[in-house]
C-alpha positions as CSV (number, residue, x, y, z in Angstrom):
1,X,122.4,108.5,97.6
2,X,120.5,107.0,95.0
3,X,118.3,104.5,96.4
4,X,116.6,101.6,93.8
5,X,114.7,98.3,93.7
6,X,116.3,96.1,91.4
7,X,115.2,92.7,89.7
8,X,111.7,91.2,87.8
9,X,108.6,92.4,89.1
10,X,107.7,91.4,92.4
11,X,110.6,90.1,93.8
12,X,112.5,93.7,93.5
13,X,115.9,93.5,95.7
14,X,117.3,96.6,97.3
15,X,120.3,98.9,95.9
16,X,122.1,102.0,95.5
17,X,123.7,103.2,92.3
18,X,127.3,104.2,93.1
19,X,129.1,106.8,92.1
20,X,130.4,105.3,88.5
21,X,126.5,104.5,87.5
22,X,127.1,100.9,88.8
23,X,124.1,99.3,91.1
24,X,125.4,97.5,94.4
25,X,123.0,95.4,96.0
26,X,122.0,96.2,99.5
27,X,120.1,93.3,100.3
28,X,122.8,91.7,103.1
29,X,122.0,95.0,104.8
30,X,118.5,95.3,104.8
31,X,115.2,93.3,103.3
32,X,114.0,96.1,101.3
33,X,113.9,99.7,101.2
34,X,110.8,100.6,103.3
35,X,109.2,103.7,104.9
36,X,111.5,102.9,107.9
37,X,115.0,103.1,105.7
38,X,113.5,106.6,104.1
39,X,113.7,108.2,107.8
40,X,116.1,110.6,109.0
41,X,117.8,107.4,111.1
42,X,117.5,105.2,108.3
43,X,119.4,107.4,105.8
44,X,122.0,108.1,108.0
45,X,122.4,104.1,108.6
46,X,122.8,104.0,104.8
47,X,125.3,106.7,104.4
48,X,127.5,105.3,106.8
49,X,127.9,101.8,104.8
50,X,131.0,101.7,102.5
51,X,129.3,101.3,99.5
52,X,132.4,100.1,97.7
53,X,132.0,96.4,99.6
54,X,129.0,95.9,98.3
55,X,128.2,93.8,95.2
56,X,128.2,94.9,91.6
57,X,124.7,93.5,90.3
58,X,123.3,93.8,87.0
59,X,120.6,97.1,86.3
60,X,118.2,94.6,84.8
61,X,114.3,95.9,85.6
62,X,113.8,98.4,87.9
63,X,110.4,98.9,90.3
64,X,109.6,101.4,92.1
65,X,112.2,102.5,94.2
66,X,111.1,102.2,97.6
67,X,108.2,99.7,98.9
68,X,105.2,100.6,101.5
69,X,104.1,103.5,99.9
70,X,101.2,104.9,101.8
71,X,99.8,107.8,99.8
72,X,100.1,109.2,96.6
73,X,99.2,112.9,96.5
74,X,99.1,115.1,93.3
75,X,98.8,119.2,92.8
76,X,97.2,119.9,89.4
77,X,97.9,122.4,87.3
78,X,101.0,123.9,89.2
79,X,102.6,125.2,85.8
80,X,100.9,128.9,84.8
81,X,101.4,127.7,81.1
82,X,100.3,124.3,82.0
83,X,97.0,125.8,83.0
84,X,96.4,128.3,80.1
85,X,97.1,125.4,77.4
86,X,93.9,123.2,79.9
87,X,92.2,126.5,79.0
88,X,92.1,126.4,83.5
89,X,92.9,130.1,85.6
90,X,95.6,129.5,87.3
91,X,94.9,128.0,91.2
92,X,94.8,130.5,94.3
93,X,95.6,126.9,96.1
94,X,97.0,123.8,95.2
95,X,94.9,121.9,93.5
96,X,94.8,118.2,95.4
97,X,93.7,115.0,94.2
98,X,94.9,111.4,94.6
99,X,96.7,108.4,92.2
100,X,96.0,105.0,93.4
101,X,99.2,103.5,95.2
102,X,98.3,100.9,93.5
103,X,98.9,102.7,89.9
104,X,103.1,103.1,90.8
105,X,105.1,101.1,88.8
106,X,109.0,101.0,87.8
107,X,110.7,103.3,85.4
108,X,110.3,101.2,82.4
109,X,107.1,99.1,83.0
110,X,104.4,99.1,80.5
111,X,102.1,101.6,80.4
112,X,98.4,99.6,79.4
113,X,95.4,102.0,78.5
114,X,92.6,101.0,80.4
115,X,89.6,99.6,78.4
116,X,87.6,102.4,76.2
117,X,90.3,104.9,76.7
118,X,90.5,107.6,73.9
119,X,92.3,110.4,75.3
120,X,95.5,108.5,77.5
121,X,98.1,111.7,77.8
122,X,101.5,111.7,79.2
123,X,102.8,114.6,82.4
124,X,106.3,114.8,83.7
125,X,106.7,115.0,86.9
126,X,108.8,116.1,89.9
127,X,108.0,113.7,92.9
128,X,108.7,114.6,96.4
129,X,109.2,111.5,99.1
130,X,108.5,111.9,102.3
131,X,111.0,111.3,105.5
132,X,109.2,112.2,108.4
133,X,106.3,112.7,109.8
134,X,104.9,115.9,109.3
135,X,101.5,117.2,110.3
136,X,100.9,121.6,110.3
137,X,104.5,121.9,109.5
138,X,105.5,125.1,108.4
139,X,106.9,126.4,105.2
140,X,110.5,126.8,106.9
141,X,110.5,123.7,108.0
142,X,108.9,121.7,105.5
143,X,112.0,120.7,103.8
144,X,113.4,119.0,106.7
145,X,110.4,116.3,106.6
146,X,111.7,115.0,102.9
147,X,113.7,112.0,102.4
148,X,114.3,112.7,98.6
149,X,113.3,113.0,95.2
150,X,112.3,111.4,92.2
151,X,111.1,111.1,88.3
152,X,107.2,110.5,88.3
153,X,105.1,110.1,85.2
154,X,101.5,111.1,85.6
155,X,100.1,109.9,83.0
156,X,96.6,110.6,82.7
157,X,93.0,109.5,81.1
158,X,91.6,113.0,80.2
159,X,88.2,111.6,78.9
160,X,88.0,110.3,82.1
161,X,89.3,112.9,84.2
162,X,87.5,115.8,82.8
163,X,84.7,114.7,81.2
164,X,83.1,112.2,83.2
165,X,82.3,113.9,86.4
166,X,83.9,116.3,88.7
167,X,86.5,114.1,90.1
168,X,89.4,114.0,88.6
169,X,90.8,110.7,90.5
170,X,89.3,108.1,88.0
171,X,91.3,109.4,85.4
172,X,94.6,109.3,87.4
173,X,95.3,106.1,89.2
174,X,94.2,103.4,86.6
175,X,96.6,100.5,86.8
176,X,100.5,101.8,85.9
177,X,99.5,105.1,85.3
178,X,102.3,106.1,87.5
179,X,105.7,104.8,86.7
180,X,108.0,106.1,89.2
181,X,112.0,106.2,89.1
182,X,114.6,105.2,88.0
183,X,115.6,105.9,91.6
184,X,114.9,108.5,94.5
185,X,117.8,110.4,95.2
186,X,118.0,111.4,98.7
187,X,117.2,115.6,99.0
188,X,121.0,116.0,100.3
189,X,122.2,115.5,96.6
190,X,119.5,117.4,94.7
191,X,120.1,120.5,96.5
192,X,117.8,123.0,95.3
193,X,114.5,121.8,94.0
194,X,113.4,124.4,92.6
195,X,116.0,124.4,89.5
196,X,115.3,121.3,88.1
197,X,115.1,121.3,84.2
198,X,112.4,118.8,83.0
199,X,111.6,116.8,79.6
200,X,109.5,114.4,77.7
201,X,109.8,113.3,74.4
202,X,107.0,110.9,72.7
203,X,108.1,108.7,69.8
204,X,111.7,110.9,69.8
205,X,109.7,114.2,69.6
206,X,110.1,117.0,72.1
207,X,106.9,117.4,73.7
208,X,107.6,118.9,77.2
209,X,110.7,121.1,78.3
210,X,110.0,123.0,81.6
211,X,111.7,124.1,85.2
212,X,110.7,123.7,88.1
213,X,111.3,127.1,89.0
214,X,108.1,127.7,87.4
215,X,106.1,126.0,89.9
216,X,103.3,128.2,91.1
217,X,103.4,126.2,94.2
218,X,107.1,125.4,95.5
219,X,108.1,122.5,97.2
220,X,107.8,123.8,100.6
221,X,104.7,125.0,100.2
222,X,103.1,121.8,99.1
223,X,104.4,119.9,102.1
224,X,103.2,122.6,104.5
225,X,100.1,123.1,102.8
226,X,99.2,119.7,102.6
227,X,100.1,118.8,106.3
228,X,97.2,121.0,107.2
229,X,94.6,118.7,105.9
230,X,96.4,115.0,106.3
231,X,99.3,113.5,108.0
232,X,102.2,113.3,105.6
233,X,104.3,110.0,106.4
234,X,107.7,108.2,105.7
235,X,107.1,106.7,102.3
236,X,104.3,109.1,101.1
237,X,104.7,110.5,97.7
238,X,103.3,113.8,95.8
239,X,103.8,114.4,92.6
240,X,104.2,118.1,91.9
241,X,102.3,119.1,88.8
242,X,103.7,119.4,84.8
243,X,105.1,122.1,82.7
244,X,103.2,122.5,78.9
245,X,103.3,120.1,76.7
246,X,101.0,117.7,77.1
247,X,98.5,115.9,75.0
248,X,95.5,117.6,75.3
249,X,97.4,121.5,75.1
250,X,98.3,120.2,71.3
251,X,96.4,122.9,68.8
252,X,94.7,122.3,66.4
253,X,94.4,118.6,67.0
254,X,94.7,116.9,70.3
255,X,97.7,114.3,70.3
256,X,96.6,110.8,73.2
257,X,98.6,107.6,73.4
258,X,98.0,104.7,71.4
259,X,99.2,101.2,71.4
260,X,102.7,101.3,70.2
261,X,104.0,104.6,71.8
262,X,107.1,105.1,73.5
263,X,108.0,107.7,76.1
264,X,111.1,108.7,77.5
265,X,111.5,111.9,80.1
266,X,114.2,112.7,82.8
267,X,114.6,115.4,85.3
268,X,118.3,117.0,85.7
269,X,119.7,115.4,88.7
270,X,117.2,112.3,89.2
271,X,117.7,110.2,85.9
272,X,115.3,109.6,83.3
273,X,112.7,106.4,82.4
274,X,111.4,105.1,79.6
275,X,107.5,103.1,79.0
276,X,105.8,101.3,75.7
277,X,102.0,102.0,75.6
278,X,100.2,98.9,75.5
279,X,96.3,98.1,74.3
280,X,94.6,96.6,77.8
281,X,96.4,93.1,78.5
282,X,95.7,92.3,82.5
283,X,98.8,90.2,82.1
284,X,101.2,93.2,81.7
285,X,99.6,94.7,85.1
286,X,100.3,91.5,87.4
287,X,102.9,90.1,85.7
């Protein structure tokens, strides 16, 4: 399935895209898509609707796909060639830090640099969603606790993030600095995450092309790992880490966002979003 919040910000309704790229509404069936609809009971509940029955609705704006997210978790450098263009040794562990829930946003909201920034950069992402509860899982089993996967942009403040302190949070999770979508599509259809081809063009140029078979850390090794140190739950999201590409890695001169800029990445199998940079303009954040 892929699972979707459709309608202006705010007042997203649930769906499902069908089968001819059509979005059907879910929202006689259920409030919203929640935690709660992304567990093993939940999914199965969806699968068994006739999807056919329900109504054709407009794409319009997408948010972000599910509602309630509790944590979003991110590996750094998880790309060998990611870390030799940071001029970084490649990690003997993953590499944790943390974006803000509050920095999510839909596919194709603005993107607004935060006051002072300089050096705004764009990462393509594979997301992982959890399912279940999972606390010292195991690598064999890790799978089993994820509910699905799905596009993430990291974009990133690197001024902030590597230059002003040790911490690399404050440069992560400033407000939509994490557009998310266009839809999470449940693990049963991606099959194999690790043989997912990824891309990101800025302005129509070809920036970032990578697989994520390339991953120093797989998939189930970032949910076991991190169940070791916090409870992963239903609705949780981690964000996996970027192939080269970005920003920063451009030689000889840097290349950061600027008012103006458009984006547009995709991942094989989980669809593909597009954002506008904007100069700060609060309004474009609660709007």
């Amino acid at each position: 399935m892929r699972l979707l919040r459709h309608g202006p910000k705010g007042q997203e309704k649930p769906g499902l895209l069908d089968a001819q790229g059509r979005v059907r509404d879910l929202s006689a069936l259920l409030p919203d898509i929640t935690p709660a609809t992304l567990t093993p009971a939940g999914l199965a509940a969806l699968r068994a609707v006739d999807a056919g029955a329900l109504p054709v609705v407009p794409q319009g704006t997408l948010g972000v796909p599910w509602t309630g997210m509790g944590k979003f978790i991110a590996i750094g450098l998880n790309y060998a060639d990611h870390a030799a263009e940071a001029g970084m040794p490649i990690p003997k562990e993953p590499i944790v830090f943390t974006k803000t829930v509050e920095c999510a946003v839909g596919c194709n909201h603005a993107v607004v640099l935060p006051q002072g920034s300089v050096k705004s950069d764009w990462e393509v992402e594979l997301g992982i969603v959890i399912g279940s509860t999972a606390r010292y899982v195991s690598e064999a089993d890790a799978l089993a606790h994820v509910a699905g996967y799905c596009v993430v942009n990291d974009v990133s403040e690197r001024e902030y993030q590597l230059e002003r302190g040790s911490q690399w949070d404050k440069g992560k999770g400033c407000d939509t600095f994490g557009p998310v979508g266009p839809w999470l599509v449940t693990a049963d259809e991606v099959g194999d995450p690790q043989d997912l081809d990824l891309w990101l063009d800025l302005n129509g140029r070809r920036f970032q092309t990578g697989n994520t078979r390339t991953m120093i850390f797989g998939v189930a090794q970032i949910v076991s790992y991190l169940s070791r140190f916090m409870t992963l739950r239903p609705g949780d999201l981690i964000t996996t880490g970027t192939p080269p590409g970005v920003g920063m890695g451009v030689k000889p001169n840097p290349v950061f966002l600027k008012p103006g800029d458009v984006m547009r990445l995709g991942i094989a199998r989980l669809g593909e979003q597009q954002q506008t940079v904007h100069a700060w303009d609060p309004a474009l954040i609660d709007g």
